[in-house]
mmCIF file of the protein (N, C-alpha, C, O) and its ligand, coordinates in Angstrom:
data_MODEL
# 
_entry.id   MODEL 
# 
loop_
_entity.id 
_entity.type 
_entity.pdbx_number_of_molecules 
1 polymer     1 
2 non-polymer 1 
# 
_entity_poly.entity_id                      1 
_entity_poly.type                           'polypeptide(L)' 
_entity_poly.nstd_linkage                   no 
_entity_poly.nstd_monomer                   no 
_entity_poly.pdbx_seq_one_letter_code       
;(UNK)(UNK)(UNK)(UNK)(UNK)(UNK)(UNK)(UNK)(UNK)(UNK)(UNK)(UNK)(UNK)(UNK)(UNK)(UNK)
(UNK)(UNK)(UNK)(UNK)(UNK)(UNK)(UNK)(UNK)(UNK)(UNK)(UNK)(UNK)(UNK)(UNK)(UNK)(UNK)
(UNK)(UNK)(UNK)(UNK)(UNK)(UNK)(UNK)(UNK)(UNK)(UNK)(UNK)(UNK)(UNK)(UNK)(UNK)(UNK)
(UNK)(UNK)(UNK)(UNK)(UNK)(UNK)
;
_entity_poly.pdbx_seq_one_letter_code_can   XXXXXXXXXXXXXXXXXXXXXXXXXXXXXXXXXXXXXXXXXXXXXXXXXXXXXX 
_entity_poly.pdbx_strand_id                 A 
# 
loop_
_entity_poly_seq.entity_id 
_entity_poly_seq.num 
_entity_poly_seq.mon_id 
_entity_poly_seq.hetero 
1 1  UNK n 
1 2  UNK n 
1 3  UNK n 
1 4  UNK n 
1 5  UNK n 
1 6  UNK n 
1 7  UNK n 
1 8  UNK n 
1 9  UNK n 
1 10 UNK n 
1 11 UNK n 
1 12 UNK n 
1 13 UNK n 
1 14 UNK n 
1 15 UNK n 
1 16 UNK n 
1 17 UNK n 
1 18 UNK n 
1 19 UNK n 
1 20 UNK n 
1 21 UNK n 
1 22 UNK n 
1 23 UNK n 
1 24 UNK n 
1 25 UNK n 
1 26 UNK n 
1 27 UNK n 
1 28 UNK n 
1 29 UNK n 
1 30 UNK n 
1 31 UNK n 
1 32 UNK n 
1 33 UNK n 
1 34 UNK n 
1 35 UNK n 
1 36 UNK n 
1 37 UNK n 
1 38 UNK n 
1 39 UNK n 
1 40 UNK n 
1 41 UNK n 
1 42 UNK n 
1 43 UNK n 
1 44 UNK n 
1 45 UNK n 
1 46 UNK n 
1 47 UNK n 
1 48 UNK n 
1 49 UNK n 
1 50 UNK n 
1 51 UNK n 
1 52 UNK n 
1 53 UNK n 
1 54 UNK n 
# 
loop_
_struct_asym.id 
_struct_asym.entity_id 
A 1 
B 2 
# 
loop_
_chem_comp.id 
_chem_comp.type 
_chem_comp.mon_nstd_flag 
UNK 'L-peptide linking' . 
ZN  non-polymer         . 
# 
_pdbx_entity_nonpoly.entity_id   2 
_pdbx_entity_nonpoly.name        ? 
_pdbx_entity_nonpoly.comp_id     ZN 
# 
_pdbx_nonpoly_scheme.asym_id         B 
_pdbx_nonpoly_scheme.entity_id       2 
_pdbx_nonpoly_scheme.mon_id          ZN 
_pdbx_nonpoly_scheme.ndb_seq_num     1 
_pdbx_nonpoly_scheme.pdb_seq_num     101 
_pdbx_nonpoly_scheme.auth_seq_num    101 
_pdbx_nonpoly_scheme.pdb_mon_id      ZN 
_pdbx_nonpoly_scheme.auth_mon_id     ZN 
_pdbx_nonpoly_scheme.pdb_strand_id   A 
_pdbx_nonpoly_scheme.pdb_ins_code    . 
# 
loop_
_atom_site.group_PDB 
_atom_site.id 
_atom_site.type_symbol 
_atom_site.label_atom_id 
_atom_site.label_alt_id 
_atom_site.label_comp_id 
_atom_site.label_asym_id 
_atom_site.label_entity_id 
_atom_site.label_seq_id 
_atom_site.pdbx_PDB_ins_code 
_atom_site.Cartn_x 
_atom_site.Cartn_y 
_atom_site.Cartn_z 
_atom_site.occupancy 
_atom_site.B_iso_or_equiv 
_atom_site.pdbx_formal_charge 
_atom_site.auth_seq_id 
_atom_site.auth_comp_id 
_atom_site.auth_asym_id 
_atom_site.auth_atom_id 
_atom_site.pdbx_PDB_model_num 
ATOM   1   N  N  . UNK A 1 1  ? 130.814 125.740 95.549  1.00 0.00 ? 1   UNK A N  1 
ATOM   2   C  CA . UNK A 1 1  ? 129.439 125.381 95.200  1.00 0.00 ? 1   UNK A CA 1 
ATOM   3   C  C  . UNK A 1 1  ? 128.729 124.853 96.448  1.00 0.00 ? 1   UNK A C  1 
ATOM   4   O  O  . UNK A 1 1  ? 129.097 123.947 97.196  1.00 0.00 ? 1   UNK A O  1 
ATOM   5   N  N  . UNK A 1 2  ? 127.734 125.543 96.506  1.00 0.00 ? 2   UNK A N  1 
ATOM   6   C  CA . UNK A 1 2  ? 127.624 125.132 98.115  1.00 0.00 ? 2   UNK A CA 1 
ATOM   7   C  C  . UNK A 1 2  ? 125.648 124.405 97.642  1.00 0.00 ? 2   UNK A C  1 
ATOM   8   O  O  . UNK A 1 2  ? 124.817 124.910 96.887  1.00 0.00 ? 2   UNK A O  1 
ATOM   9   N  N  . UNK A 1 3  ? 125.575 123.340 98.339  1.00 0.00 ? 3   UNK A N  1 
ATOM   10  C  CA . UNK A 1 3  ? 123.631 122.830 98.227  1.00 0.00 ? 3   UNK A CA 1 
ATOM   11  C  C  . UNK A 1 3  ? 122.791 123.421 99.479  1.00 0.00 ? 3   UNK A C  1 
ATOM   12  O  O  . UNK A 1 3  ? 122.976 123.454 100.696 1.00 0.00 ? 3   UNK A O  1 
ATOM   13  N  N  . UNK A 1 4  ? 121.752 123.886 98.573  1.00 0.00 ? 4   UNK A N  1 
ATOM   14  C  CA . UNK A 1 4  ? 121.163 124.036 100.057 1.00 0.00 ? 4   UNK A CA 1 
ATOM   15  C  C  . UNK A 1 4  ? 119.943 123.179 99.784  1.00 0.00 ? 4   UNK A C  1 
ATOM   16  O  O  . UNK A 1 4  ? 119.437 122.894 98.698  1.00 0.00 ? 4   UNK A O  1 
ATOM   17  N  N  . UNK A 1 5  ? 119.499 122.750 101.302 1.00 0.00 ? 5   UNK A N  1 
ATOM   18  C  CA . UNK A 1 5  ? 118.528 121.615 100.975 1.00 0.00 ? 5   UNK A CA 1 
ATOM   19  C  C  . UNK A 1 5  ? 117.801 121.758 101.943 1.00 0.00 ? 5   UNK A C  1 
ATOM   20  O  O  . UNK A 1 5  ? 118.360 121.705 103.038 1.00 0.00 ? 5   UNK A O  1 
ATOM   21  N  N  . UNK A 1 6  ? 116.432 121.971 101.913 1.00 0.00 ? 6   UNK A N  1 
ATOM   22  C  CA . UNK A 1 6  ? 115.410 122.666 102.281 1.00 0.00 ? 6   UNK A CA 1 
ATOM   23  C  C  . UNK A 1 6  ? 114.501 121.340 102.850 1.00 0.00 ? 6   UNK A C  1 
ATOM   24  O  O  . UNK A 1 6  ? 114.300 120.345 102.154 1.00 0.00 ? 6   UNK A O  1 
ATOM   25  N  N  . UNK A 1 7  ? 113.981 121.503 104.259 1.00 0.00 ? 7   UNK A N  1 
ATOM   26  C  CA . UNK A 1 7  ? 112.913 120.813 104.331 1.00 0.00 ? 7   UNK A CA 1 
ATOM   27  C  C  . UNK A 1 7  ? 111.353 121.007 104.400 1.00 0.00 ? 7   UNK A C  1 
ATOM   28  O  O  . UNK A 1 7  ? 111.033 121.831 105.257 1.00 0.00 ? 7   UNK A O  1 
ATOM   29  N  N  . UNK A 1 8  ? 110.400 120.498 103.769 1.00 0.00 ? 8   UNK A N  1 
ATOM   30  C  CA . UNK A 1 8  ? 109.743 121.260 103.731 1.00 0.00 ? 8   UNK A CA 1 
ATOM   31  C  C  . UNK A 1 8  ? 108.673 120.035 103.577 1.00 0.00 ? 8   UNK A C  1 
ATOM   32  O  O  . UNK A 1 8  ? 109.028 118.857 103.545 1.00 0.00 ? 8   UNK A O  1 
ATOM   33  N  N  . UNK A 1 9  ? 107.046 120.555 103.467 1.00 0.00 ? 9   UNK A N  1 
ATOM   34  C  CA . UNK A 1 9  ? 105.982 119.331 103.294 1.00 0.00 ? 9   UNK A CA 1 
ATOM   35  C  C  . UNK A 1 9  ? 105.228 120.272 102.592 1.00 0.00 ? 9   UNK A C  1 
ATOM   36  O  O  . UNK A 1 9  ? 105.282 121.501 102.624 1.00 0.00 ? 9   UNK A O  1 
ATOM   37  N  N  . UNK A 1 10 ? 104.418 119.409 101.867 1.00 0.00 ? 10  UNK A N  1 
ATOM   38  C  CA . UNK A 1 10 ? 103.136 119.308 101.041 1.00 0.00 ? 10  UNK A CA 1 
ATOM   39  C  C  . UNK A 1 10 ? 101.930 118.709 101.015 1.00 0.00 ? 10  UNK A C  1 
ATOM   40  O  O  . UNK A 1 10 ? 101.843 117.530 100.673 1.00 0.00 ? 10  UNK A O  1 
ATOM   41  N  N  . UNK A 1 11 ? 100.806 119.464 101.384 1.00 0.00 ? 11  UNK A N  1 
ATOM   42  C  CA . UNK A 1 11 ? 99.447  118.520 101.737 1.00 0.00 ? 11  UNK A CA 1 
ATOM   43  C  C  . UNK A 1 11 ? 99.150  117.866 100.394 1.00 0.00 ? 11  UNK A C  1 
ATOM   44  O  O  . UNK A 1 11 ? 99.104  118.340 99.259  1.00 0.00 ? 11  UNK A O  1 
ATOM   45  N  N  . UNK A 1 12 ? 98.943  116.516 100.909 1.00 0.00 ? 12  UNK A N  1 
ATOM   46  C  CA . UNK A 1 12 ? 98.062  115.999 99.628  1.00 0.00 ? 12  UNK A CA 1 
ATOM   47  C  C  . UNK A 1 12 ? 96.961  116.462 99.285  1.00 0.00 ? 12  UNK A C  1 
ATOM   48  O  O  . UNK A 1 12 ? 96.554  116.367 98.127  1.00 0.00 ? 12  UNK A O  1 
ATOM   49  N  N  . UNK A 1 13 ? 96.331  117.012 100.190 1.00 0.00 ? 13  UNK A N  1 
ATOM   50  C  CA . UNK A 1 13 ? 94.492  117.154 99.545  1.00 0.00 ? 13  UNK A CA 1 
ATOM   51  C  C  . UNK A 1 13 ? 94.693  118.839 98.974  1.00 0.00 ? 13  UNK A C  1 
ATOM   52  O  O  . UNK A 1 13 ? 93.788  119.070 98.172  1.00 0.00 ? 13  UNK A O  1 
ATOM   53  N  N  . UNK A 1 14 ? 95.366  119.732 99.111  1.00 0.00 ? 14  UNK A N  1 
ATOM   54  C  CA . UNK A 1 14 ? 95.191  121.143 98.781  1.00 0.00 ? 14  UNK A CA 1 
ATOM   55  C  C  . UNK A 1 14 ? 96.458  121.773 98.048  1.00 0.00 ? 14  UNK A C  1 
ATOM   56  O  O  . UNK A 1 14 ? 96.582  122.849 97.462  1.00 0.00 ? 14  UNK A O  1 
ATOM   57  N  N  . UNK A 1 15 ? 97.335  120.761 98.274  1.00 0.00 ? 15  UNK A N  1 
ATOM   58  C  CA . UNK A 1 15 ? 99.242  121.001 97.305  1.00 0.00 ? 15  UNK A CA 1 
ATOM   59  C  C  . UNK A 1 15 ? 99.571  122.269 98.619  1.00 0.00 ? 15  UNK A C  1 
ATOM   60  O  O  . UNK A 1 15 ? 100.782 122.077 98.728  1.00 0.00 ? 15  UNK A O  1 
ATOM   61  N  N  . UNK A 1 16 ? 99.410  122.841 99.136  1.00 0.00 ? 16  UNK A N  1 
ATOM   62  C  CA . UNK A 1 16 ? 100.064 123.775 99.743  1.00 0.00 ? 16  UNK A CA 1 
ATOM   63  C  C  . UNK A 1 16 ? 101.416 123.451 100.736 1.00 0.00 ? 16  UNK A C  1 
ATOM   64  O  O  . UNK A 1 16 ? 101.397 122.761 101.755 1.00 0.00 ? 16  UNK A O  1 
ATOM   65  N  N  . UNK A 1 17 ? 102.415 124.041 100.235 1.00 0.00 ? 17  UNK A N  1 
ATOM   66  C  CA . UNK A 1 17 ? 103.913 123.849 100.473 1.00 0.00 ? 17  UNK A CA 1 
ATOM   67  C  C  . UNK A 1 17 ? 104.098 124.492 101.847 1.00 0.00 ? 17  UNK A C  1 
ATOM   68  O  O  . UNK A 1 17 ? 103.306 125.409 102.063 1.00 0.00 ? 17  UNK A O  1 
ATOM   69  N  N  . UNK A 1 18 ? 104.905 124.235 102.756 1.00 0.00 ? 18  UNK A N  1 
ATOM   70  C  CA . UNK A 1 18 ? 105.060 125.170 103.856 1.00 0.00 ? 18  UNK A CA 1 
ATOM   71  C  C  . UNK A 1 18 ? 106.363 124.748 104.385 1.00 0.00 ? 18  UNK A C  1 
ATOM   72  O  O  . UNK A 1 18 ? 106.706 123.645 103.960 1.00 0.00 ? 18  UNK A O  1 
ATOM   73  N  N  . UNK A 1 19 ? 106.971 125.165 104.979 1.00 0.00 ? 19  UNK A N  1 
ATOM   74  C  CA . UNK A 1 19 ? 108.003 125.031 106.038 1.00 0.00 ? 19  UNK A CA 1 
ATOM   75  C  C  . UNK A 1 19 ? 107.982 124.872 107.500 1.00 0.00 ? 19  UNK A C  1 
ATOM   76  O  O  . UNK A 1 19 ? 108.127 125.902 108.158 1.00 0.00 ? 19  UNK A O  1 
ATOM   77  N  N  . UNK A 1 20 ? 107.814 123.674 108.167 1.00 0.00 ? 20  UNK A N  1 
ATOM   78  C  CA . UNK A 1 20 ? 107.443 123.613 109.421 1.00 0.00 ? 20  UNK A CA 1 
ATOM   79  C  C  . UNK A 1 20 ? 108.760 124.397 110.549 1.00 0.00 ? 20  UNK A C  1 
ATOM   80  O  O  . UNK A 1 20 ? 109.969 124.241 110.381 1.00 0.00 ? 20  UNK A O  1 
ATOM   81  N  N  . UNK A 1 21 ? 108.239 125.076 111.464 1.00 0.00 ? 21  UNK A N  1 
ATOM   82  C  CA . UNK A 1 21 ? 109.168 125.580 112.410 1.00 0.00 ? 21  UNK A CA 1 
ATOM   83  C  C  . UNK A 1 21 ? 110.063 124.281 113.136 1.00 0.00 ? 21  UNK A C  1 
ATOM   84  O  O  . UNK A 1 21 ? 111.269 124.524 113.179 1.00 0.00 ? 21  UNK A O  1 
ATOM   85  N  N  . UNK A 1 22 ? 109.809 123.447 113.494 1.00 0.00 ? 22  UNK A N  1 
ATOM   86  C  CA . UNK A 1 22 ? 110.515 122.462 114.098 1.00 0.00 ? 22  UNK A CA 1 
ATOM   87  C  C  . UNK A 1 22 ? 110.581 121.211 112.946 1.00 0.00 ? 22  UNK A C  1 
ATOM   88  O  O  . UNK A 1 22 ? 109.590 120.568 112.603 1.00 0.00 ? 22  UNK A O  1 
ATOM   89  N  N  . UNK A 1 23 ? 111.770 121.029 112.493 1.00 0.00 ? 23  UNK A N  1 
ATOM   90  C  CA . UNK A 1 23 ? 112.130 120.213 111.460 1.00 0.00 ? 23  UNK A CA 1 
ATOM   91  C  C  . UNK A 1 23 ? 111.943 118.612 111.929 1.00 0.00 ? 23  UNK A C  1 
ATOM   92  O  O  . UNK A 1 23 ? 111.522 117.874 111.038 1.00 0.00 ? 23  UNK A O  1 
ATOM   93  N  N  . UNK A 1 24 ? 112.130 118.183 112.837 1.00 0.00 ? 24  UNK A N  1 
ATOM   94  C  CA . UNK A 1 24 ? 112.208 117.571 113.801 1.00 0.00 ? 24  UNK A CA 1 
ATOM   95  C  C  . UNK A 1 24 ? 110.957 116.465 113.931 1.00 0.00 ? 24  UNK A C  1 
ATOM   96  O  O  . UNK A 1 24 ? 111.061 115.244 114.045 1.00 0.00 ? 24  UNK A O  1 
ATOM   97  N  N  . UNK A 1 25 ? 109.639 117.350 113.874 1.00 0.00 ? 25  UNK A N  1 
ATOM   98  C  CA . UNK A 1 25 ? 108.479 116.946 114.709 1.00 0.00 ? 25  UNK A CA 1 
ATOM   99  C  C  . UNK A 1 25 ? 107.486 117.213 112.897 1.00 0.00 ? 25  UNK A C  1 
ATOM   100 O  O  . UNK A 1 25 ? 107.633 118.064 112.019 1.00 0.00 ? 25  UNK A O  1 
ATOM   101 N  N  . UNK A 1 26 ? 106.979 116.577 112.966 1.00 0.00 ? 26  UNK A N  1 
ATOM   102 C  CA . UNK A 1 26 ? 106.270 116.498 111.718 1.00 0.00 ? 26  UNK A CA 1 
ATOM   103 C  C  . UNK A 1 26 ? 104.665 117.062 112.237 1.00 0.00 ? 26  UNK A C  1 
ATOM   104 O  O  . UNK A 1 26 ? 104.067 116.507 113.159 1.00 0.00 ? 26  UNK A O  1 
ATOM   105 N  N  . UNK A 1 27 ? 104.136 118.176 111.523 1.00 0.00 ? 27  UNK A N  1 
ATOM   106 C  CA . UNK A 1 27 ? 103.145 118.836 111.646 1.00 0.00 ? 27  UNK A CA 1 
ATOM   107 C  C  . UNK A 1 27 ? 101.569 117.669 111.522 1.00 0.00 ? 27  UNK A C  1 
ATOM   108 O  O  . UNK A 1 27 ? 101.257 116.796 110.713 1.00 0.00 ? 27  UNK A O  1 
ATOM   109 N  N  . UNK A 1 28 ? 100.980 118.159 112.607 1.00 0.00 ? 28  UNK A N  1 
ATOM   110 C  CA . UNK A 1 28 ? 99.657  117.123 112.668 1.00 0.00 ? 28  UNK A CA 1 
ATOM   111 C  C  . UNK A 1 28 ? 98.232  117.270 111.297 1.00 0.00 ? 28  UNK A C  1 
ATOM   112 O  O  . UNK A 1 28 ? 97.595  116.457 110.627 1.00 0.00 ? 28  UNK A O  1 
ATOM   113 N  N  . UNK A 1 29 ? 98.258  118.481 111.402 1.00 0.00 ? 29  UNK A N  1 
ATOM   114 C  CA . UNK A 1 29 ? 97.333  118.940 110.283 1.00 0.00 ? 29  UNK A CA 1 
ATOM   115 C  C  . UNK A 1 29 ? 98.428  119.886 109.187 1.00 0.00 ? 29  UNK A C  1 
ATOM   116 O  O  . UNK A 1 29 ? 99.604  120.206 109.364 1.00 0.00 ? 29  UNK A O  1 
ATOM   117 N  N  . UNK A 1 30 ? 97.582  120.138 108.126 1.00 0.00 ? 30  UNK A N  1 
ATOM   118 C  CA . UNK A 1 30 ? 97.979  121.125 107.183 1.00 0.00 ? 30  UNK A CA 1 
ATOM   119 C  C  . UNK A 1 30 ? 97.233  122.573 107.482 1.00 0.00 ? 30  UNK A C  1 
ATOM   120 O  O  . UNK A 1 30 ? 96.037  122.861 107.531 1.00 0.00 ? 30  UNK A O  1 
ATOM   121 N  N  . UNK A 1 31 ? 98.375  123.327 107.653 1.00 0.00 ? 31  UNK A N  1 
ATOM   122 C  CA . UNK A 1 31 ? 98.191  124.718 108.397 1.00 0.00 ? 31  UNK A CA 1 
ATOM   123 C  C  . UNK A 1 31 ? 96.992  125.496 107.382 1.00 0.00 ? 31  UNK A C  1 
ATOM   124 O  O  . UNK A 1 31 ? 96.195  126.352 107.768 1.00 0.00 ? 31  UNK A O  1 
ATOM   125 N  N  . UNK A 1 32 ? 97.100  125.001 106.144 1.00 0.00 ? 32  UNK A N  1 
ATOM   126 C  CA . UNK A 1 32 ? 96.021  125.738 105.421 1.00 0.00 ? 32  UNK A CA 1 
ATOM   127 C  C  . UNK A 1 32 ? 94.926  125.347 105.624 1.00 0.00 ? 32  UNK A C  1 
ATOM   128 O  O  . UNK A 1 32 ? 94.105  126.184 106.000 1.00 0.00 ? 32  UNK A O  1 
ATOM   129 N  N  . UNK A 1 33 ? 94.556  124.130 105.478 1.00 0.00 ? 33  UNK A N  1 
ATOM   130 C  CA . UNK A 1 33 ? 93.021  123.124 105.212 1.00 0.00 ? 33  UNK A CA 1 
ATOM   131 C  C  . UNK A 1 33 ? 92.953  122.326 105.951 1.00 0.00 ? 33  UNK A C  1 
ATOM   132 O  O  . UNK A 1 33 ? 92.240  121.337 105.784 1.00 0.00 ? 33  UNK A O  1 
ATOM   133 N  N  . UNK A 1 34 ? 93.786  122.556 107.139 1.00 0.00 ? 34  UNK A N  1 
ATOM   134 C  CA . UNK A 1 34 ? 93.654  121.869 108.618 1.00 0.00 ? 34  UNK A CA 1 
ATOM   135 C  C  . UNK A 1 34 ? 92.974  120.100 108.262 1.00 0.00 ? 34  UNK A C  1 
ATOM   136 O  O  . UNK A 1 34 ? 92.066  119.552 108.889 1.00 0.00 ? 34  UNK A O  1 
ATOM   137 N  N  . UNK A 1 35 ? 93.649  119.601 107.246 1.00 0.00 ? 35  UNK A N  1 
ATOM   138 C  CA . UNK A 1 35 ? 93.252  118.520 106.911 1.00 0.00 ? 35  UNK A CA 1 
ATOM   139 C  C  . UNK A 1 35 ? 94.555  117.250 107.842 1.00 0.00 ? 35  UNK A C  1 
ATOM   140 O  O  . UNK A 1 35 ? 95.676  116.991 107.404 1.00 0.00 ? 35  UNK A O  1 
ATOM   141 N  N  . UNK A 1 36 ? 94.170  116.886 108.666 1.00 0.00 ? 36  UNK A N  1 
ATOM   142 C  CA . UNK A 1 36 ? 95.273  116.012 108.992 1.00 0.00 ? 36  UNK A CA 1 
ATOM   143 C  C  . UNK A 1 36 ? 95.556  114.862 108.113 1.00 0.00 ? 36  UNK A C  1 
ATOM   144 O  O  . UNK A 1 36 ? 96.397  114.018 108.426 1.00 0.00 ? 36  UNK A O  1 
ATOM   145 N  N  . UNK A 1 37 ? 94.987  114.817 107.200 1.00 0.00 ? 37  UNK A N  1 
ATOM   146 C  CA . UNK A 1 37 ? 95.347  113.574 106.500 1.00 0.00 ? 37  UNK A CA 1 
ATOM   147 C  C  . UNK A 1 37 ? 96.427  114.310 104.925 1.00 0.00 ? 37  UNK A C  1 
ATOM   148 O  O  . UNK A 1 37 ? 96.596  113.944 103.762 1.00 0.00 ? 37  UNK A O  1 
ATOM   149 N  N  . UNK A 1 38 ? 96.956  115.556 105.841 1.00 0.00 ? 38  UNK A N  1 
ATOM   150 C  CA . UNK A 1 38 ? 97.709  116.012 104.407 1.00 0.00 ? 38  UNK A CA 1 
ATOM   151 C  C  . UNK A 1 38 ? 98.720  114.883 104.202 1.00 0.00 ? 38  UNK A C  1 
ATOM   152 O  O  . UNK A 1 38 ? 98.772  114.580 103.010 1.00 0.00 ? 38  UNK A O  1 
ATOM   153 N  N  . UNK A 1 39 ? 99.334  114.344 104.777 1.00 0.00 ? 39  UNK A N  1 
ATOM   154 C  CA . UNK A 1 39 ? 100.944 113.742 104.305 1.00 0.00 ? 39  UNK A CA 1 
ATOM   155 C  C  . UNK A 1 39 ? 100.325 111.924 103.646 1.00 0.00 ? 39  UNK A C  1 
ATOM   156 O  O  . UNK A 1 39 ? 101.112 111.136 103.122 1.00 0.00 ? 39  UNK A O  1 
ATOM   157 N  N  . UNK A 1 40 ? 98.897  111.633 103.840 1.00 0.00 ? 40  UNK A N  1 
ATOM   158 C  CA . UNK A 1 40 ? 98.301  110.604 102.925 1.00 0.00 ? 40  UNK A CA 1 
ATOM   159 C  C  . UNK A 1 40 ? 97.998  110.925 101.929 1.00 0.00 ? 40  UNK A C  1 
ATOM   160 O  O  . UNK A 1 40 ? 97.097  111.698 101.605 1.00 0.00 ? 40  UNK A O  1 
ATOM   161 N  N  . UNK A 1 41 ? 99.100  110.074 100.997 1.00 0.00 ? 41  UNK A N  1 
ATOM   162 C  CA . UNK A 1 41 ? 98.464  109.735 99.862  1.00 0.00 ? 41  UNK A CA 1 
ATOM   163 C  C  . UNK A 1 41 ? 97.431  109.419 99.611  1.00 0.00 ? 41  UNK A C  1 
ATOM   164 O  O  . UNK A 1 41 ? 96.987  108.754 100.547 1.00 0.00 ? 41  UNK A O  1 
ATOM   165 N  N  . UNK A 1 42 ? 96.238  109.593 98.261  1.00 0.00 ? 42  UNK A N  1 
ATOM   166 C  CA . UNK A 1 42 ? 95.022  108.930 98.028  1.00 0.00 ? 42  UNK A CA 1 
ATOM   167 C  C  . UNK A 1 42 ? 95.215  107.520 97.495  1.00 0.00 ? 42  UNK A C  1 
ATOM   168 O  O  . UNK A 1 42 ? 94.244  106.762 97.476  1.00 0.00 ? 42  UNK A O  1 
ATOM   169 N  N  . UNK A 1 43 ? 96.280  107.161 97.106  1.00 0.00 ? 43  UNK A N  1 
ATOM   170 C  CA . UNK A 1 43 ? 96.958  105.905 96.467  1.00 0.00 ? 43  UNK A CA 1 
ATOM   171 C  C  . UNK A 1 43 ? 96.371  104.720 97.876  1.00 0.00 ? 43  UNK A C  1 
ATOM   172 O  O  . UNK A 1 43 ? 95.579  103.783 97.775  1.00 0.00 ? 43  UNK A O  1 
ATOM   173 N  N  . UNK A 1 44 ? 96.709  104.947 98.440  1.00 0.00 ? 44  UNK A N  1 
ATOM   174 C  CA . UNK A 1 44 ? 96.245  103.920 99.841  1.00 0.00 ? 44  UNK A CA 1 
ATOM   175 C  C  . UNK A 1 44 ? 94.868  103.620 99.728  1.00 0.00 ? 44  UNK A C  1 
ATOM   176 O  O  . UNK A 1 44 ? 94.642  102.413 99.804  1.00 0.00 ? 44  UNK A O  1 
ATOM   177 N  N  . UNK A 1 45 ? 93.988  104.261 99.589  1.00 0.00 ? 45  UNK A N  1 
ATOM   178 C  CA . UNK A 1 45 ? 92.439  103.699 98.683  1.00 0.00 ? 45  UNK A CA 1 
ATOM   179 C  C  . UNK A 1 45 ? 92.267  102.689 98.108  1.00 0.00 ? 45  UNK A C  1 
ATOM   180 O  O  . UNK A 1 45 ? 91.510  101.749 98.349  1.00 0.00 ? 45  UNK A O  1 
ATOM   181 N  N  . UNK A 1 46 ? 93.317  102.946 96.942  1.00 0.00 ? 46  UNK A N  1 
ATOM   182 C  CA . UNK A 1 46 ? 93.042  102.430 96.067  1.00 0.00 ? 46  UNK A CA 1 
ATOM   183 C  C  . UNK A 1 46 ? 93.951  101.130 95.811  1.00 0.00 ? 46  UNK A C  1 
ATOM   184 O  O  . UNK A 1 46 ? 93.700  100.237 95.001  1.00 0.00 ? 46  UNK A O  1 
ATOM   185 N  N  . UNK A 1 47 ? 95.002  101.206 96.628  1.00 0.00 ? 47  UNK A N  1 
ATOM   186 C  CA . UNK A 1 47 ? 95.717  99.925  96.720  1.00 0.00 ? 47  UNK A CA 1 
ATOM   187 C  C  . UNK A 1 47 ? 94.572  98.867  97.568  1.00 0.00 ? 47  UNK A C  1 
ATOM   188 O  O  . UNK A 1 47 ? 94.747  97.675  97.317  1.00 0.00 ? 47  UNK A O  1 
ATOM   189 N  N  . UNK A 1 48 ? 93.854  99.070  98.177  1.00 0.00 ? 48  UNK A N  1 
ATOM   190 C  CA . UNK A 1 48 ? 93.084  98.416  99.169  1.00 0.00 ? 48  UNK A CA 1 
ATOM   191 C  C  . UNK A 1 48 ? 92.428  97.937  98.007  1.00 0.00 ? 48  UNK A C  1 
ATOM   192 O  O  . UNK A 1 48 ? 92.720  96.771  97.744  1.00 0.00 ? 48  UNK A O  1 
ATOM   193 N  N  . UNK A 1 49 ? 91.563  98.530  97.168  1.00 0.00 ? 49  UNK A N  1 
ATOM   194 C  CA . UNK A 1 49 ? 90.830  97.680  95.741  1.00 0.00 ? 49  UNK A CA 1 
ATOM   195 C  C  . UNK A 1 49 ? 91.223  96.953  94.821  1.00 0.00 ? 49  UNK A C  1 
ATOM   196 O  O  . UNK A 1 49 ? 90.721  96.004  94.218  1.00 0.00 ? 49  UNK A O  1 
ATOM   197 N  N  . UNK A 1 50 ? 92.537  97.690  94.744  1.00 0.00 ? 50  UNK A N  1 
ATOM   198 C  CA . UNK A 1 50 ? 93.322  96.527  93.386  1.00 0.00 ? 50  UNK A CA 1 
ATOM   199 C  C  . UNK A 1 50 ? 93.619  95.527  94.132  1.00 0.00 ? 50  UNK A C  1 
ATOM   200 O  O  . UNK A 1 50 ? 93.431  94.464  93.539  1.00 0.00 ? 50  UNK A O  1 
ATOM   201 N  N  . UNK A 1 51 ? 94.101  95.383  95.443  1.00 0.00 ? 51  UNK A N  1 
ATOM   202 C  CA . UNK A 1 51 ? 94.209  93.812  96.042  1.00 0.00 ? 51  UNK A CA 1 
ATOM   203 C  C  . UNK A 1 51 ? 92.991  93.200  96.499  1.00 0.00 ? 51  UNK A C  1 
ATOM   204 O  O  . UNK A 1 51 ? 93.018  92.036  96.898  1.00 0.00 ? 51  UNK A O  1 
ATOM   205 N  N  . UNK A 1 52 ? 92.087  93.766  96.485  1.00 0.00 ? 52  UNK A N  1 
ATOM   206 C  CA . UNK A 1 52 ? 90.631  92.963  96.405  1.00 0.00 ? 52  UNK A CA 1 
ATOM   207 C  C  . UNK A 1 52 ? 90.146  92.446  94.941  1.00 0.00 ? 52  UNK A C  1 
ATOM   208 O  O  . UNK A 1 52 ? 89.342  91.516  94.883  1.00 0.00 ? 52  UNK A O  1 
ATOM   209 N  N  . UNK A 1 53 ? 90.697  93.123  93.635  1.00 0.00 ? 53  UNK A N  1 
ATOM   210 C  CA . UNK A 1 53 ? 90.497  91.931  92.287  1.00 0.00 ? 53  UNK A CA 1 
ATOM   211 C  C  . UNK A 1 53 ? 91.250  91.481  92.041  1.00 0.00 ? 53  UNK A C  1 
ATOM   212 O  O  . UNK A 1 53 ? 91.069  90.625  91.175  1.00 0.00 ? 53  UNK A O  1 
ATOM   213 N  N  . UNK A 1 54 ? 92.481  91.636  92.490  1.00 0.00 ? 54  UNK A N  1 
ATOM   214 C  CA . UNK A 1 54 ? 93.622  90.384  92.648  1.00 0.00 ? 54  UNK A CA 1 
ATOM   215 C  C  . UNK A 1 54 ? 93.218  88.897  93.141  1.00 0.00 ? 54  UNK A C  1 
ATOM   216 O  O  . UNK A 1 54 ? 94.081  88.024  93.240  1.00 0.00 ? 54  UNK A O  1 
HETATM 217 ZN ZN . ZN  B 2 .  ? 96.200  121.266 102.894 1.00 0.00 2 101 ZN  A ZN 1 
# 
């Protein structure tokens, strides 16, 4: 039984899955929607507000 285990990323803003050529080095933008803020969560927003009515 053998695992295979794949590395791979997902933009937050567009879901598009890809496989970076160098496993190594983590891609700056998202190759589709050239959004560099793919690997941010939108959660970080919004943590910034809930600890402001805290
Ligand atoms: Zn994207």
């Amino acid at each position: 039984m053998a695992t295979v285990k794949l590395i791979g990323y997902q933009c937050e803003r567009c879901g598009h899955q890809w496989l970076p050529r160098d496993s190594e080095q983590e891609p700056r933008v998202c190759p589709r929607c050239k959004s560099p803020y793919w690997n941010r969560p939108r959660r970080a927003a919004n943590v910034a507000k809930k600890k402001a009515g805290k």
